[in-house]
GUZA-506744 format. One record per residue: x, y, z of N, C-alpha, C, CB in turn. Coordinates in steps of 0.2 Angstrom, whole numbers, padded with zeros to 4 digits, always signed. Glycine has a CB too. Layout:
BEGIN
XYZXYZXYZXYZ;...
***
This chain:
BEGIN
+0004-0006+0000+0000+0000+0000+0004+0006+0000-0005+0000+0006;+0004+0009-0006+0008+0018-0006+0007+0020+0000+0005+0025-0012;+0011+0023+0003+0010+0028+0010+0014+0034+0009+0014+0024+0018;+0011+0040+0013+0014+0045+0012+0013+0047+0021+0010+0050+0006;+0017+0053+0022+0020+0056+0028+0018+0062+0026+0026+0056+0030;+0014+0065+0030+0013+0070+0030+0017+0075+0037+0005+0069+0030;+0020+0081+0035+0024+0085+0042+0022+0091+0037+0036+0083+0044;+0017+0093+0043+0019+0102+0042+0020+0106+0046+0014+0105+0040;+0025+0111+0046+0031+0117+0049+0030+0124+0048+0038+0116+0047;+0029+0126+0053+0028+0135+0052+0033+0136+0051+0025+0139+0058;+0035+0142+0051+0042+0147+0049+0042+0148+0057+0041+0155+0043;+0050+0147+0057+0053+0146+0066+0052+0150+0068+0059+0144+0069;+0053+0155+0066+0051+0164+0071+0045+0164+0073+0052+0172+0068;+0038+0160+0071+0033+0160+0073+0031+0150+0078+0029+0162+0065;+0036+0145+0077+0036+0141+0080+0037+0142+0087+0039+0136+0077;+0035+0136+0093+0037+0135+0099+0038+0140+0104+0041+0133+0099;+0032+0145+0102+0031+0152+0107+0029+0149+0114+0025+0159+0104;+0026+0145+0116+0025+0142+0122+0031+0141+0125+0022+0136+0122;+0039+0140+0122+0045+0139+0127+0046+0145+0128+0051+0134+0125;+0045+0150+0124+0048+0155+0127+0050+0158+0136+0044+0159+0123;+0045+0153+0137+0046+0154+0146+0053+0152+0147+0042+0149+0152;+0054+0145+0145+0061+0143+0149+0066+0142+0144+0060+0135+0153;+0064+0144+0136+0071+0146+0133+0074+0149+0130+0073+0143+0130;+0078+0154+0129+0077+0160+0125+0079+0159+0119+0081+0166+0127;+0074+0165+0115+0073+0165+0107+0078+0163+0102+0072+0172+0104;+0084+0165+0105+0090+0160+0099+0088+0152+0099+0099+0158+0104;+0088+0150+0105+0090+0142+0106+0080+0140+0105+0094+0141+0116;+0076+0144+0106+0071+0141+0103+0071+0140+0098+0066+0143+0104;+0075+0145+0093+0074+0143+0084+0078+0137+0083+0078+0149+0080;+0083+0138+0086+0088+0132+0084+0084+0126+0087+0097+0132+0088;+0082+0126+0092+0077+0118+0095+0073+0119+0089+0073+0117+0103;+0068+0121+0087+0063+0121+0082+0067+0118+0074+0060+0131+0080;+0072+0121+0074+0075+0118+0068+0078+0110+0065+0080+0120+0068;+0081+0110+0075+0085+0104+0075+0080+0098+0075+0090+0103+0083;+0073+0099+0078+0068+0094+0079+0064+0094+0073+0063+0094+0085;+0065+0098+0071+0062+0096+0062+0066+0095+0058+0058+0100+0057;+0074+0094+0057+0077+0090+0057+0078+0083+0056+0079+0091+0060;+0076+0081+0062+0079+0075+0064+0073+0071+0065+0083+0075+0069;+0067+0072+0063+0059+0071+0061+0060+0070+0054+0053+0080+0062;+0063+0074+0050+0062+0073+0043+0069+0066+0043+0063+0082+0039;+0072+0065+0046+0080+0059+0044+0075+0054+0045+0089+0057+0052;+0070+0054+0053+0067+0048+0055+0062+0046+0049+0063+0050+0061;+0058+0050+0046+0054+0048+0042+0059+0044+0034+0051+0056+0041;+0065+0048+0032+0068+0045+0027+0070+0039+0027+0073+0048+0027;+0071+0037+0035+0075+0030+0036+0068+0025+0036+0081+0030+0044;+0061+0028+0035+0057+0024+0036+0054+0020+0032+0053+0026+0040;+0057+0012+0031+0055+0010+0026+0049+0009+0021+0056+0007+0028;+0043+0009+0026+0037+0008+0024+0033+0013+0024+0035+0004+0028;+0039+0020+0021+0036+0027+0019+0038+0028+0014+0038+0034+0024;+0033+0027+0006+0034+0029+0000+0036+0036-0003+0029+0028-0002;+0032+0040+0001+0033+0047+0001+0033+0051+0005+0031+0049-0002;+0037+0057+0007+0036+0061+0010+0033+0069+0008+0040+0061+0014;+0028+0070+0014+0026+0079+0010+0027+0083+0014+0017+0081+0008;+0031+0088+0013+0032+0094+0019+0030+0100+0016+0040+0094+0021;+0024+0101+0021+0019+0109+0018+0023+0113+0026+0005+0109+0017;+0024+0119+0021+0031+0123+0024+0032+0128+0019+0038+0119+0024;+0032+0134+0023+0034+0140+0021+0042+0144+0021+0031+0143+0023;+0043+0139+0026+0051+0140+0028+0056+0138+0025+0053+0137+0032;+0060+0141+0021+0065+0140+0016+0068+0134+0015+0070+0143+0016;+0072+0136+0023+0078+0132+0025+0075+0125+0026+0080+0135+0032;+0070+0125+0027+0065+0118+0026+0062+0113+0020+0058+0120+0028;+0061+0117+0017+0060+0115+0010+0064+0112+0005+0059+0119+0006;+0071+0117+0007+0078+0115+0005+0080+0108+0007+0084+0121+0008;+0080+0107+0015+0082+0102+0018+0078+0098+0015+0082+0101+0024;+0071+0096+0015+0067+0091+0013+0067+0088+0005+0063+0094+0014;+0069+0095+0000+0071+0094-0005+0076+0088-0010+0071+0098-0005;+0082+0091-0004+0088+0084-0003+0086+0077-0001+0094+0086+0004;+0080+0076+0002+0080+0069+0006+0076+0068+0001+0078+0067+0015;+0071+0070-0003+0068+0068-0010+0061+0068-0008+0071+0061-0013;+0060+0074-0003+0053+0074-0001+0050+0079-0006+0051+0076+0008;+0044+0080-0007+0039+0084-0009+0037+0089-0005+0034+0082-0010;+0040+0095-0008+0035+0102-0004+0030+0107-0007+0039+0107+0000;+0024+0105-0003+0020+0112-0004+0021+0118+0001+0012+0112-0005;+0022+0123-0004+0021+0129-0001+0014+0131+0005+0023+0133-0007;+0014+0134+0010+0011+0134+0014+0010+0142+0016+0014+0130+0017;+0007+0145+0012+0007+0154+0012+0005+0157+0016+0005+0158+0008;-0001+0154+0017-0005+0156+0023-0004+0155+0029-0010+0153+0023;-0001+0149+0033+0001+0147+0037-0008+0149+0042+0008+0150+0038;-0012+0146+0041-0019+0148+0044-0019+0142+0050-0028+0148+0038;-0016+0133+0049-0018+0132+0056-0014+0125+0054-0027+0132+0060;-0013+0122+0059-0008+0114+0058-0015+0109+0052-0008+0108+0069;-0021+0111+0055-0027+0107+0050-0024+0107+0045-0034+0109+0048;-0026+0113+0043-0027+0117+0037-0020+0116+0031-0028+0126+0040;-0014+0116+0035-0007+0113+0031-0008+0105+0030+0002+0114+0038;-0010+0103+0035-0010+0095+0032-0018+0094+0028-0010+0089+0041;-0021+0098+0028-0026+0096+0023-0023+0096+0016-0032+0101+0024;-0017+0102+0014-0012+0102+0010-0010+0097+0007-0009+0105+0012;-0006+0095+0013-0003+0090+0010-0005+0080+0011+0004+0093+0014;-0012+0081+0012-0016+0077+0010-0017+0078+0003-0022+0077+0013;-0022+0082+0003-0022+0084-0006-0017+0082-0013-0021+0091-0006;-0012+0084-0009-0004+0083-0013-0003+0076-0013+0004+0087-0009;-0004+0073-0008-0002+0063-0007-0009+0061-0011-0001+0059+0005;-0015+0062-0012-0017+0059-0015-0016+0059-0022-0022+0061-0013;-0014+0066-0025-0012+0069-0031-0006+0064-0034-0010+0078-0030;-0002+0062-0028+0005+0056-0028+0002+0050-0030+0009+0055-0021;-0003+0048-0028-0005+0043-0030-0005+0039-0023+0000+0040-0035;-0004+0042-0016-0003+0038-0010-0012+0035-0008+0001+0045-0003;-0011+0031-0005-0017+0026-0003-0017+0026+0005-0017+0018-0007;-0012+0030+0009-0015+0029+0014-0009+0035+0016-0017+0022+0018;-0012+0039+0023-0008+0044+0023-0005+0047+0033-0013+0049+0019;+0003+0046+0033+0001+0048+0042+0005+0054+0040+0006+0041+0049;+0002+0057+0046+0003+0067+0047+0004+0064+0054-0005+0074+0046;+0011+0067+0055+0014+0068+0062+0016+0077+0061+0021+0063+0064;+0019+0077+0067+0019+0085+0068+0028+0083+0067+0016+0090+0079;+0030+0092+0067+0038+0092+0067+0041+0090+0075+0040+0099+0065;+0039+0091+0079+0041+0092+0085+0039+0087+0089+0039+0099+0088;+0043+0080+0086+0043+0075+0089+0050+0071+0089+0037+0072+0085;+0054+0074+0090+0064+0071+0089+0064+0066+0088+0070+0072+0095;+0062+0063+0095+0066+0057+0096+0061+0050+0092+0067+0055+0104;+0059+0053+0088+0053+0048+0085+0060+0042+0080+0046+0054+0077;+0057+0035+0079+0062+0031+0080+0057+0026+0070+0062+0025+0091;+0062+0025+0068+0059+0023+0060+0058+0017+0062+0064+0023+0052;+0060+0013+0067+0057+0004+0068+0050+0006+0071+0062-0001+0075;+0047+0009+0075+0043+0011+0079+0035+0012+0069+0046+0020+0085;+0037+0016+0069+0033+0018+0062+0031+0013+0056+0037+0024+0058;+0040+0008+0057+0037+0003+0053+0034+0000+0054+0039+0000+0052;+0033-0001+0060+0029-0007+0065+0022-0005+0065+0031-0007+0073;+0021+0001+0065+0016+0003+0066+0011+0003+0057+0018+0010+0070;+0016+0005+0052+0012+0005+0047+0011-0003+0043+0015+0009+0042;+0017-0008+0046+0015-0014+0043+0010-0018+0047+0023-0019+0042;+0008-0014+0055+0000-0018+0057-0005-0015+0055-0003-0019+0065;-0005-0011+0049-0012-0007+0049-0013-0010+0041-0011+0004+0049;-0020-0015+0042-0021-0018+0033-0027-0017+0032-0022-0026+0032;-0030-0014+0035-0038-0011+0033-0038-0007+0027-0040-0007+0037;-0044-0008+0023-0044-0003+0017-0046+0004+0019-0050-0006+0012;-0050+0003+0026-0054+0012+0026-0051+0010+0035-0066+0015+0023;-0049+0014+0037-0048+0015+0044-0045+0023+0047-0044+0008+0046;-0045+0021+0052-0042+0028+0057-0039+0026+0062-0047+0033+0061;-0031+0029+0062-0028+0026+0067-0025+0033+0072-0023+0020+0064;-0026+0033+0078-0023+0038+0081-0018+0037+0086-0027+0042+0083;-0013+0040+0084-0008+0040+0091-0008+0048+0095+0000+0038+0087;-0012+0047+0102-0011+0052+0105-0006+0054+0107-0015+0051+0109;-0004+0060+0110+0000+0063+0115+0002+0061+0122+0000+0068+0115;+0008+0063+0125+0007+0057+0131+0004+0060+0136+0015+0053+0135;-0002+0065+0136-0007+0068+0139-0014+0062+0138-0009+0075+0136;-0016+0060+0131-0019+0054+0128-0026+0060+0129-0019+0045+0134;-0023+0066+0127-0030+0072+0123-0028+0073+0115-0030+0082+0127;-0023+0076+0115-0019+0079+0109-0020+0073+0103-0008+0081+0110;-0017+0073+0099-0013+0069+0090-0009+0071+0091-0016+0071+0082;-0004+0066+0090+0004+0065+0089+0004+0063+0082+0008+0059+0094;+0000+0059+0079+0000+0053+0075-0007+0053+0071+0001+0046+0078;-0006+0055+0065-0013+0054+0063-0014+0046+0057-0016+0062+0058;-0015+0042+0057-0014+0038+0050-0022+0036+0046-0009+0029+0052;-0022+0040+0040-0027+0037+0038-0028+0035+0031-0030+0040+0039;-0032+0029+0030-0034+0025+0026-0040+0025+0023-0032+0020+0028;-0041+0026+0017-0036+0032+0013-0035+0040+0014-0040+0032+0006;-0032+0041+0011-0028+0048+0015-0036+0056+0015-0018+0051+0006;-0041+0052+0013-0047+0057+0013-0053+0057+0018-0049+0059+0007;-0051+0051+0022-0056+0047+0026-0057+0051+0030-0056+0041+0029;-0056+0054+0033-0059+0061+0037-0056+0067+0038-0061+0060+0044;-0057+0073+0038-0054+0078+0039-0050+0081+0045-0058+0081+0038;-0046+0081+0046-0041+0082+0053-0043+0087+0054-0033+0082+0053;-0042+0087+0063-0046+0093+0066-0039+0093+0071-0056+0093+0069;-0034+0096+0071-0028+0096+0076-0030+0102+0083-0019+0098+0071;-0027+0101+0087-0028+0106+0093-0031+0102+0099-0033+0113+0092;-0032+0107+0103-0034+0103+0109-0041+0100+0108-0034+0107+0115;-0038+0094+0114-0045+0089+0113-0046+0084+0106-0051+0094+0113;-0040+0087+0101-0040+0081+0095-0041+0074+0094-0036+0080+0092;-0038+0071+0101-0037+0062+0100-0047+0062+0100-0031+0056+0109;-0049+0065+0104-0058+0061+0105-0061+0064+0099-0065+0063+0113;-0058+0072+0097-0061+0072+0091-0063+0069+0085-0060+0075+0090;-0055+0068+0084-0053+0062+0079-0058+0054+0078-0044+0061+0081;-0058+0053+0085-0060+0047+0085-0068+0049+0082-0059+0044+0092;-0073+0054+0083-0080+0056+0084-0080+0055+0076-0082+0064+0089;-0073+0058+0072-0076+0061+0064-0076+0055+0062-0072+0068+0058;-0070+0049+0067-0071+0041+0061-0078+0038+0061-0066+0033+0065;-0080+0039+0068-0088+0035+0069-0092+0037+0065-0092+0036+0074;-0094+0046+0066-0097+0046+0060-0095+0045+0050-0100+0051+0062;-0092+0046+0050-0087+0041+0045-0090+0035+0044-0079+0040+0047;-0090+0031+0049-0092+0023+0047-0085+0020+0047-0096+0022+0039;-0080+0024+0049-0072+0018+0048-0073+0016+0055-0062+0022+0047;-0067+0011+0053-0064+0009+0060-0060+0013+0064-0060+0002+0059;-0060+0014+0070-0053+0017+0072-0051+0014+0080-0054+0027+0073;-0044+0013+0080-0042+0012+0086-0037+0016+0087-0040+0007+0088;-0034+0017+0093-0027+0020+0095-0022+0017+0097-0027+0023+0101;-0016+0019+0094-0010+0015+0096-0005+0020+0098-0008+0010+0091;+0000+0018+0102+0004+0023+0106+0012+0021+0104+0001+0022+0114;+0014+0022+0100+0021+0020+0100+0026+0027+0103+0024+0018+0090;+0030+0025+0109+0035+0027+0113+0038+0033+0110+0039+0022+0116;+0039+0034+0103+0043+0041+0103+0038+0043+0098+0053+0040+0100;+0033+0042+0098+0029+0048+0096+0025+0051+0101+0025+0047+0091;+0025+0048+0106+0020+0051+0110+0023+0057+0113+0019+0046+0114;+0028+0059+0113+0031+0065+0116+0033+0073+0112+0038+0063+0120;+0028+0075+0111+0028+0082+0107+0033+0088+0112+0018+0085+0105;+0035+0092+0108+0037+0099+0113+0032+0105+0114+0044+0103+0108;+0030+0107+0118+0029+0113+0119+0031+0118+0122+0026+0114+0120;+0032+0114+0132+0031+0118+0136+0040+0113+0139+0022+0118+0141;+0039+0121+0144+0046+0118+0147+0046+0111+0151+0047+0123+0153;+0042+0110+0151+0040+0103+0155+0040+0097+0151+0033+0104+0158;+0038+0099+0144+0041+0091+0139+0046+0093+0136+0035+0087+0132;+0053+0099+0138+0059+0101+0136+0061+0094+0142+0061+0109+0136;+0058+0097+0147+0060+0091+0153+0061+0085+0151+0057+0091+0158;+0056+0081+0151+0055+0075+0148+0057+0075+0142+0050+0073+0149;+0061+0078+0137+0062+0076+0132+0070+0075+0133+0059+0080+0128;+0073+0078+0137+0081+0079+0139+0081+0072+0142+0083+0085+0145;+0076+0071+0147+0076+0063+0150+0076+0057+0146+0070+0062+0155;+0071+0058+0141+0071+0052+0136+0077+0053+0132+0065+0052+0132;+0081+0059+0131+0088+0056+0127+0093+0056+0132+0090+0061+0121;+0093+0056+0137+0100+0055+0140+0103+0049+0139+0100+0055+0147;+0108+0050+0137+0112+0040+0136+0111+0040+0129+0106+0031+0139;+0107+0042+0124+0104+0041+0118+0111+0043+0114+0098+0045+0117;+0111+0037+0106+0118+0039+0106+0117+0042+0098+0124+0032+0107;+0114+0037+0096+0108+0038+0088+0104+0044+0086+0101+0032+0087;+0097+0042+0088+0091+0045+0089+0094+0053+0090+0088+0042+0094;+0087+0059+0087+0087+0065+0088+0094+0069+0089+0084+0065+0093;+0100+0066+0085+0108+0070+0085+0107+0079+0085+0113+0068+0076;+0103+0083+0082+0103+0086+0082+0100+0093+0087+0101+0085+0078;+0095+0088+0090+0090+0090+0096+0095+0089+0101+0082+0086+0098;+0099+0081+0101+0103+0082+0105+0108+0088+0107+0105+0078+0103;+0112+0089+0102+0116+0096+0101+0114+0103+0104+0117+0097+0094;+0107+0103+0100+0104+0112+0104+0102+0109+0112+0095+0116+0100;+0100+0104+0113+0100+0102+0122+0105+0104+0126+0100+0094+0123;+0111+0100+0122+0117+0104+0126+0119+0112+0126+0122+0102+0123;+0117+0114+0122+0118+0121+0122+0113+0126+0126+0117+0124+0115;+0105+0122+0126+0102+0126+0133+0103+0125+0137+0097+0125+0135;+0109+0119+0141+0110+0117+0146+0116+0123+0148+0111+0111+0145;+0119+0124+0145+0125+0128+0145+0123+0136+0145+0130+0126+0139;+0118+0137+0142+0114+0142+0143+0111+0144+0151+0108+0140+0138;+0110+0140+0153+0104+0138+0159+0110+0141+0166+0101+0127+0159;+0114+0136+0163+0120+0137+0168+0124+0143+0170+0125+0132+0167;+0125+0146+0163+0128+0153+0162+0122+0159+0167+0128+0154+0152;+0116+0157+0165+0113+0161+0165+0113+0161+0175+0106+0160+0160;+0112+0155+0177+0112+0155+0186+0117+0157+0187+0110+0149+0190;+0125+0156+0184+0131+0159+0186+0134+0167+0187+0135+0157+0183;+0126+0170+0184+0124+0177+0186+0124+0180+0192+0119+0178+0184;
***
């Protein structure tokens, strides 16, 4: 079954204004970058991803994506995460894709065995599959079969939403929860737990790794005030 990936990315001076509490504006860009980065390697390395679409307005994004041989549409409006991935639904159907997963950027430590696993149990012709956030309100993970079986409605309160547009839909939907998607960035508090899930980590998220170090060195400078 064609499969497409859907990732859509705001332009980073407008991403991850919720860290702004605990990180300052440099190092928020550079985390914003580094995790869609290393979101977009994860995806590359994933076997049982045909294509990738990255709706994005961000240059430097496009460019990158371009190199790994993904697809981008341009994203002008930037009006809401839906609204980009309805985009790049459109585009993966236009590809020829028969079933379609939309994750967010700001998921690092996301792991290509995990995804495989996850797309080689999914055989259904029409279904809905969600992978919540480790709140188990949000979408981390959208996969749907086929890529127009219902319309995504991201933000808060999406996983029951999601589930409400399959029913009436008439699909099937369950949830499944694979371990490195489940941890999105926003708030200082999954910067926290996200430092915790890569400590030791030697592979995974190289990039996120790196700007981590540098908040850290940040952090420490700043209390040696």
């Amino acid at each position: 079954m064609r499969t497409a990936a859907i990732l859509p990315v705001k332009r980073f001076e407008r991403a991850k204004q919720r860290l702004g509490a605990s990180v300052a504006d440099p190092l928020r860009l550079d985390l914003a970058r580094a995790m869609v980065g290393d979101v977009l390697t994860a995806l590359h390395r994933c076997a049982s991803i045909d294509l990738t679409v990255v709706v994005t307005s961000e240059q430097s994004v496009a460019t990158a994506a371009g190199y790994q041989g993904a697809v981008v549409v341009e994203d002008s409006a930037e009006e809401s995460q839906s609204a980009a991935v309805t985009l790049g639904l459109e585009r993966a159907l236009a590809e020829g894709a028969e079933r379609a997963l939309c994750i967010p950027g700001d998921c690092p430590a996301l792991d290509p065995a995990e995804l495989d696993a996850l797309l080689l149990a999914d055989s259904a012709t029409r279904e809905v599959v969600i992978v919540p956030d480790r709140h188990g309100t949000g979408t981390n993970g959208l996969l749907l079969t086929p890529p127009h079986a219902i319309s995504p409605s991201f933000g808060p309160g999406s996983c029951a939403r999601h589930q409400q547009l399959a029913r009436a839909a008439g699909l099937a939907c369950r949830l499944e929860h694979p371990a490195s998607l489940l941890l999105d960035i926003d708030t200082g508090e999954d910067l926290a737990a996200l430092r915790e899930r890569l400590a030791g980590e030697t592979v995974r998220a190289p990039r996120t790794r790196t700007v981590l170090g540098l908040v850290g060195q940040h952090r420490s400078a700043v209390s040696a005030r």
